[in-house]
C-alpha positions in Angstrom: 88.3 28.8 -25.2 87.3 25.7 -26.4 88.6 22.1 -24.6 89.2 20.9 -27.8 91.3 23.5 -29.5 93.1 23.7 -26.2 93.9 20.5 -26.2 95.3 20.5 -30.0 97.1 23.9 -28.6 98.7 21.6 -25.9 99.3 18.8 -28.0 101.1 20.7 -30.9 103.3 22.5 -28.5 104.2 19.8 -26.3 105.2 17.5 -29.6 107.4 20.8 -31.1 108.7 21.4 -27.6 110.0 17.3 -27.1 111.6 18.2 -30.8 108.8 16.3 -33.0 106.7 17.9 -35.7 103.5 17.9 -35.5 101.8 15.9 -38.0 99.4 13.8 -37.9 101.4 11.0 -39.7 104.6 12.1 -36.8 101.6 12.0 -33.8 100.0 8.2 -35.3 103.7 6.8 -35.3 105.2 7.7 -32.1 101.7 6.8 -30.1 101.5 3.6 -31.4 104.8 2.6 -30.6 104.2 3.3 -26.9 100.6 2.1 -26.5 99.5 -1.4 -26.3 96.1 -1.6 -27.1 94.1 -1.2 -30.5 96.6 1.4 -32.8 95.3 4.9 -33.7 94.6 6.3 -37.1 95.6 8.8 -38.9 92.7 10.4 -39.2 92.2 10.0 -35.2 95.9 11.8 -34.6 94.6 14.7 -36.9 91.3 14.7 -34.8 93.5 15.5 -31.7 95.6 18.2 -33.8 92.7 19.7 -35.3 90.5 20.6 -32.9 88.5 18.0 -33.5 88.5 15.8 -30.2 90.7 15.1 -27.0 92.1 11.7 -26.3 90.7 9.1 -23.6 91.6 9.4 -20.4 93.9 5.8 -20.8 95.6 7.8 -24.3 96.4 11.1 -22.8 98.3 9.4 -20.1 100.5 7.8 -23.0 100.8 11.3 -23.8 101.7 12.7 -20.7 104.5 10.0 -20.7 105.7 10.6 -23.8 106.1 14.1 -24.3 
């Protein structure tokens, strides 16, 4: 299987799992209140959901914490 769409497989489960829905809209709110660097978009939250690319290194550890 591809990273990618393992990594949107991951992410969509963990966020249902911690009781969130996952939406890209849900996803860009939540991260951005815990990370302090430059906010994600929208259309960067549906990348992760969508199969369409995995989070740096520095994000998915904002990830890890959070969910």
């Amino acid at each position: 299987m591809n990273e990618k769409i393992e990594f949107s497989k991951r992410l969509r489960d963990a966020m249902v799992k911690a009781g969130y829905v996952a939406s890209p809209s849900v996803l860009e709110h939540e991260f951005n209140l815990r990370w302090y660097g430059r906010s994600i978009s929208n259309q960067a939250a549906w990348g992760w959901l969508n199969n369409r690319s995995i989070a740096t290194q520095e994000k998915l550890q904002v990830l890890a914490e959070w969910l």
